[in-house]
The first five atom37 places (N, CA, C, CB, O) and aatype in JSON, in Angstrom:
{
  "aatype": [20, 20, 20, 20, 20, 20, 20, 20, 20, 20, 20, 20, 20, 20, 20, 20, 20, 20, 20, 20, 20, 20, 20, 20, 20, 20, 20, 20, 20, 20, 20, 20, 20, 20, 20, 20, 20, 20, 20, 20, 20, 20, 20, 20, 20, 20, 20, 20, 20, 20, 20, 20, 20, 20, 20, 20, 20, 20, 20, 20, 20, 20, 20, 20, 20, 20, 20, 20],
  "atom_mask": [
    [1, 1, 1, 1, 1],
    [1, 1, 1, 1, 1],
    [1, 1, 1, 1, 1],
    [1, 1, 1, 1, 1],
    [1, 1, 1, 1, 1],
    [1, 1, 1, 1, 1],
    [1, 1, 1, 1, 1],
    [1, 1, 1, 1, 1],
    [1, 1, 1, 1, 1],
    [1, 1, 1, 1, 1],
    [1, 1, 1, 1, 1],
    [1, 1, 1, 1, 1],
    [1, 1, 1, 1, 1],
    [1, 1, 1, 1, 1],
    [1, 1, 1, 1, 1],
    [1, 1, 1, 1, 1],
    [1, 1, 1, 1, 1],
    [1, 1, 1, 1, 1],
    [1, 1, 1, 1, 1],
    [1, 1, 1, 1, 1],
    [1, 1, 1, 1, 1],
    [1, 1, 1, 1, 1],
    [1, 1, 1, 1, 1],
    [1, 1, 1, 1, 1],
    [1, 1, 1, 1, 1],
    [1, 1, 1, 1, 1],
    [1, 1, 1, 1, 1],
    [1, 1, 1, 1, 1],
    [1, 1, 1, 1, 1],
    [1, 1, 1, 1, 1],
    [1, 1, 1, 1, 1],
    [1, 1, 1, 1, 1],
    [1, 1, 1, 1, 1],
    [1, 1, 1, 1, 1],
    [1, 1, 1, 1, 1],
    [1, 1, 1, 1, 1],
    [1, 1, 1, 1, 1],
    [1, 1, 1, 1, 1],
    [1, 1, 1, 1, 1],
    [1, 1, 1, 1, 1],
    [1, 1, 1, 1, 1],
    [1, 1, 1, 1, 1],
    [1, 1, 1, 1, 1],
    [1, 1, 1, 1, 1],
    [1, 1, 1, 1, 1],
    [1, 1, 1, 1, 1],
    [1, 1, 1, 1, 1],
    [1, 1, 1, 1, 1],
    [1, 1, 1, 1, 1],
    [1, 1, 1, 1, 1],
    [1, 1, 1, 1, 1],
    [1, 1, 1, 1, 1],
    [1, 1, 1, 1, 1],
    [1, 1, 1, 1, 1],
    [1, 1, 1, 1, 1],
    [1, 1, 1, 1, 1],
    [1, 1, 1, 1, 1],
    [1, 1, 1, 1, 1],
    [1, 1, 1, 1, 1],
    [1, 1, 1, 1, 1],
    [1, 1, 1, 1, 1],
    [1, 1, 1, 1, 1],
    [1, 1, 1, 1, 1],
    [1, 1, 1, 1, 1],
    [1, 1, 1, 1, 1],
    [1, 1, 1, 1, 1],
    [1, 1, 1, 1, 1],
    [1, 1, 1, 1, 1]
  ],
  "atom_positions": [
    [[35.04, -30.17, 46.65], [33.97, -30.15, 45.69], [32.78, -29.35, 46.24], [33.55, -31.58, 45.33], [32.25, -28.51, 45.52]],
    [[32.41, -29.53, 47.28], [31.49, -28.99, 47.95], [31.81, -27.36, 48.16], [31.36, -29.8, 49.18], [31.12, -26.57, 47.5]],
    [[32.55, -26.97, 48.82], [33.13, -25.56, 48.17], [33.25, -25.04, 47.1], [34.07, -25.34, 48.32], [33.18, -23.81, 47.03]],
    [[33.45, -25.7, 46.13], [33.23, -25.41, 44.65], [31.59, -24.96, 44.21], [33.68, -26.83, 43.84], [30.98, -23.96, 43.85]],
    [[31.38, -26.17, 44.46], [29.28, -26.39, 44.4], [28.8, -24.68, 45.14], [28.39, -28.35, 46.13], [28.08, -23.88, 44.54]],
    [[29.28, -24.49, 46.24], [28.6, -23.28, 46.9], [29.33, -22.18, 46.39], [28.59, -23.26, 48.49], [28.72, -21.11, 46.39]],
    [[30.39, -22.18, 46.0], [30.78, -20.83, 45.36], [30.34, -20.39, 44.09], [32.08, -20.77, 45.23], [30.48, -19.25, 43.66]],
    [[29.67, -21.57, 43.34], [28.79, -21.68, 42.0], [27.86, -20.86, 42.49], [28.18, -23.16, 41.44], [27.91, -19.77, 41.92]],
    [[27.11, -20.91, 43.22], [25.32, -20.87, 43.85], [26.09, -19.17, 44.2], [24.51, -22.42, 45.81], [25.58, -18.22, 43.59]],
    [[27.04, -18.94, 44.97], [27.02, -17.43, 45.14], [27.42, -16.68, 44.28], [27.61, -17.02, 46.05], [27.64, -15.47, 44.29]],
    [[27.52, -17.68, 43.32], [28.58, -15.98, 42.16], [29.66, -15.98, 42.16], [28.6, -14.29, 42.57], [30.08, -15.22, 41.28]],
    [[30.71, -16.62, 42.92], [31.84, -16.3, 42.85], [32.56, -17.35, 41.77], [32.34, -16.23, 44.23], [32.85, -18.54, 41.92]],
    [[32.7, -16.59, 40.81], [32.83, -17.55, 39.38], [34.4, -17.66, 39.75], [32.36, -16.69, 37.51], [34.63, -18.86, 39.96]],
    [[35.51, -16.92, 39.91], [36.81, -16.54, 40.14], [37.43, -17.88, 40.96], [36.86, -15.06, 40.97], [38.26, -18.69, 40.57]],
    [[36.59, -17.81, 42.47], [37.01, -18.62, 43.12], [36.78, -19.94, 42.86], [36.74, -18.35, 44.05], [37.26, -20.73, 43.69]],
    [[35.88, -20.63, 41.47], [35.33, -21.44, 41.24], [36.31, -22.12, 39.98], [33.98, -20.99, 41.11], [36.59, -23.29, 39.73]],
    [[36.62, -21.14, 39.48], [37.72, -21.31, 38.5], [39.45, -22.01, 38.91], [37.86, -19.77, 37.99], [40.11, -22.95, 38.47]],
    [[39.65, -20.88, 40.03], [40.68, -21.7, 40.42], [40.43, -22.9, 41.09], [41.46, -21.06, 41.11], [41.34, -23.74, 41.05]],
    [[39.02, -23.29, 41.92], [39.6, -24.78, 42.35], [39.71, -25.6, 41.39], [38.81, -25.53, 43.3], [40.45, -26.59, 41.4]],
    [[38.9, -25.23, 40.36], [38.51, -26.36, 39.3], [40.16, -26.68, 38.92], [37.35, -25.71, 37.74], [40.54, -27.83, 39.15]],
    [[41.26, -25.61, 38.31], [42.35, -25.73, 37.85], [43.0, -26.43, 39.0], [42.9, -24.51, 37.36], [43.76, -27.28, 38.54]],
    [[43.01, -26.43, 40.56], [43.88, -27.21, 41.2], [43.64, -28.48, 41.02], [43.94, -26.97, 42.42], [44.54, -29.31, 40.82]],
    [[42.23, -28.79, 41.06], [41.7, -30.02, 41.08], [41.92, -30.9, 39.59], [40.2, -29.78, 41.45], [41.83, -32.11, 39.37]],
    [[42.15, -30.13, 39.0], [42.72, -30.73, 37.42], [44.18, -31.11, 37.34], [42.57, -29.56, 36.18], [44.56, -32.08, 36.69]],
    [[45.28, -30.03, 38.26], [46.34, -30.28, 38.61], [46.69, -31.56, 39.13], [46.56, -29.47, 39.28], [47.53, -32.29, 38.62]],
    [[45.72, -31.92, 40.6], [45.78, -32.89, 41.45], [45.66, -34.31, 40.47], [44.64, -32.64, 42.58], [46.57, -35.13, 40.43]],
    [[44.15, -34.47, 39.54], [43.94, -34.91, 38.49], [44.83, -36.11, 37.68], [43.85, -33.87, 37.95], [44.84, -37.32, 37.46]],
    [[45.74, -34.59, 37.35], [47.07, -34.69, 36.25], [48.03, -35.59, 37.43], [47.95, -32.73, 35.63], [48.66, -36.64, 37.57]],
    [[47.84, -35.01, 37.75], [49.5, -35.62, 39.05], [49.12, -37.47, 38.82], [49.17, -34.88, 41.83], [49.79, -38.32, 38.25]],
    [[47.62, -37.61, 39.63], [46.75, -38.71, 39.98], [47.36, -39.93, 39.08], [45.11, -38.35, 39.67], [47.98, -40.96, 39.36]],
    [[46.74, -39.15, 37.5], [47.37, -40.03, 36.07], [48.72, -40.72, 35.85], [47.46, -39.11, 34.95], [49.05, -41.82, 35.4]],
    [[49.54, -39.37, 36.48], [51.05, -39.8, 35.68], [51.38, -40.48, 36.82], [52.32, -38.52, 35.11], [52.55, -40.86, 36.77]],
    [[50.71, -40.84, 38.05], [51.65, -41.76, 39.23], [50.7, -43.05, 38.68], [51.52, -41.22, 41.42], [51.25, -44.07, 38.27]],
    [[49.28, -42.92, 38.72], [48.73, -44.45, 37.69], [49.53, -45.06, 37.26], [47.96, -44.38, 36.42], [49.9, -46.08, 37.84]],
    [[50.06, -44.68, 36.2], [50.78, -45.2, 35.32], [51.81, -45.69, 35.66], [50.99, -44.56, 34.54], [52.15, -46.56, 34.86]],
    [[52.87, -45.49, 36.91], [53.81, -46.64, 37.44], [53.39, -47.71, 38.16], [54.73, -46.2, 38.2], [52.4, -47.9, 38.86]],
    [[54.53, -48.48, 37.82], [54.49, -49.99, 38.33], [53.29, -49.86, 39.79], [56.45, -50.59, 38.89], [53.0, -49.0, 40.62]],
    [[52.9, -51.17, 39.5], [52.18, -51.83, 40.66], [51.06, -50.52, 41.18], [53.47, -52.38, 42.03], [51.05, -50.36, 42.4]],
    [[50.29, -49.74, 40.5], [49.37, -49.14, 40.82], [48.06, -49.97, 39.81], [49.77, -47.56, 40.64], [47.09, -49.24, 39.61]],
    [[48.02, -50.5, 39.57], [46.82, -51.33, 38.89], [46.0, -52.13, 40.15], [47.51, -52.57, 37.67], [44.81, -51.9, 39.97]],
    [[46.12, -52.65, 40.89], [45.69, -52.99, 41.83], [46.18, -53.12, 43.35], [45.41, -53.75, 41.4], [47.02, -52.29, 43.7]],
    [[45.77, -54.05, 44.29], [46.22, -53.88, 45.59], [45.36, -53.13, 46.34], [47.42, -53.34, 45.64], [44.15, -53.23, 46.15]],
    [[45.96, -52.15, 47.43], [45.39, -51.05, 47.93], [44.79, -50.22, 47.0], [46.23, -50.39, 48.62], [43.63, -49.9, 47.23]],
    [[45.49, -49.65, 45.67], [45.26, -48.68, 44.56], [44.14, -48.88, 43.97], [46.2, -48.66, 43.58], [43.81, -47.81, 43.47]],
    [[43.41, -49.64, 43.77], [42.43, -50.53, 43.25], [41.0, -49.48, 43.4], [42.41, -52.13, 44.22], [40.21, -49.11, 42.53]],
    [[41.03, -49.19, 44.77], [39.89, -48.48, 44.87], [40.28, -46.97, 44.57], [39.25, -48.72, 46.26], [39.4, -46.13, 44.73]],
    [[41.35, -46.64, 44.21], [41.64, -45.2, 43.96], [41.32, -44.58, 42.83], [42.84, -44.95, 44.06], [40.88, -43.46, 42.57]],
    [[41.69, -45.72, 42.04], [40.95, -45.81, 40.49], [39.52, -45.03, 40.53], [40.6, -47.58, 40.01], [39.16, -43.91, 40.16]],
    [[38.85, -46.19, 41.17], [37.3, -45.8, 41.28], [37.1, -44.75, 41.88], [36.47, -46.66, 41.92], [35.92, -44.46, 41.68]],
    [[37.59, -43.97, 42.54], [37.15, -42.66, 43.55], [37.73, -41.51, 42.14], [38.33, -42.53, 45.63], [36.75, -40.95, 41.66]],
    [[38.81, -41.18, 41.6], [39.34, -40.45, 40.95], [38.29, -40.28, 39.81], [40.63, -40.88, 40.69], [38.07, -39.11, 39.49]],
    [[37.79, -40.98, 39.34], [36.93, -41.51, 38.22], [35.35, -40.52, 38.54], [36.75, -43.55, 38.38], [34.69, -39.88, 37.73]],
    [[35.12, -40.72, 40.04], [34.21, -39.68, 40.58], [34.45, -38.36, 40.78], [33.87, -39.98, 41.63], [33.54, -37.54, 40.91]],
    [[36.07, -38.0, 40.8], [36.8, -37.01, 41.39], [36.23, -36.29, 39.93], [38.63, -37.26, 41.88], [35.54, -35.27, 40.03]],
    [[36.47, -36.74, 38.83], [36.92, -36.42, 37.47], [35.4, -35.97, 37.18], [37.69, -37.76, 36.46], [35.24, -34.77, 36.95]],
    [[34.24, -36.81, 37.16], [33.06, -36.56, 37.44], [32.11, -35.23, 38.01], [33.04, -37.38, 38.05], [31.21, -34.66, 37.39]],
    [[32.66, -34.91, 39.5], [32.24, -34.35, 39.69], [33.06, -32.94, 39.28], [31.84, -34.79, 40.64], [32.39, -31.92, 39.14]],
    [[34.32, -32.9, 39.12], [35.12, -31.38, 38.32], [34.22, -31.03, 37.1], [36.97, -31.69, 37.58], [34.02, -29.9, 36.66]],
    [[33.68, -32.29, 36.61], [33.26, -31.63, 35.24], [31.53, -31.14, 35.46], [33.48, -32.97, 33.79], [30.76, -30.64, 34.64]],
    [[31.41, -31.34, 36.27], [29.7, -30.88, 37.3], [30.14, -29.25, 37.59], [29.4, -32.06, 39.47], [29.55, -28.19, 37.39]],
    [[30.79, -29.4, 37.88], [31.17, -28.07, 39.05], [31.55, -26.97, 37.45], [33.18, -28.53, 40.63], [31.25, -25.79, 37.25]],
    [[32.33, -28.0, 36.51], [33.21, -26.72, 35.31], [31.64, -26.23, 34.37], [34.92, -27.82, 33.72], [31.44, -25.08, 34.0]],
    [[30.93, -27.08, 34.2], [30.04, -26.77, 33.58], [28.91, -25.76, 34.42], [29.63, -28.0, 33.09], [28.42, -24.82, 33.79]],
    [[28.46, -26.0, 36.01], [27.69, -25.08, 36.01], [28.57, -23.54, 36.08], [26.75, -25.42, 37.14], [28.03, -22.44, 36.02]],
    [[30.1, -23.8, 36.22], [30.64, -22.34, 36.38], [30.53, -21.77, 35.1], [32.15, -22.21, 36.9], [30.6, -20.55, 35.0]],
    [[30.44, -22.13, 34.58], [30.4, -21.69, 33.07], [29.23, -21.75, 32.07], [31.3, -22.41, 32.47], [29.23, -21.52, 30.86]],
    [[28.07, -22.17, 33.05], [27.07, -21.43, 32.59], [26.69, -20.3, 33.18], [26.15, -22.07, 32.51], [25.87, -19.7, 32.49]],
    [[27.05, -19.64, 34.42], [26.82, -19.14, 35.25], [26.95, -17.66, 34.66], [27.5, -19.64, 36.27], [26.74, -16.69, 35.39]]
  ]
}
């Protein structure tokens, strides 16, 4: 994310684009393993909550690239 954030600030819209798409990839992946058994809680519990920030801050990073 933080690489993202500074490649905003220099201009490099390109390189800003593709992390955003990996990080949407990673994202996607994140969701469809959610969704099997026994990821609702346990250890997983807090993964929820971090992804939720993950998701957060992609959409920080997609919006200033694209005002840019």
């Amino acid at each position: 994310m933080r690489y993202a954030t500074n490649s905003v600030t220099t201009g490099d819209r390109a390189i800003v684009l593709d992390i955003c798409v990996f990080l949407r990839l990673v994202y996607a992946e994140y969701q469809r393993l959610a969704s099997g058994p026994g990821m609702g809680g346990g250890p997983y519990k807090e993964m929820h909550k971090k992804m939720e920030v993950w998701l957060q801050s992609l959409v920080k990073i997609e919006t200033r690239a694209h005002d840019t």
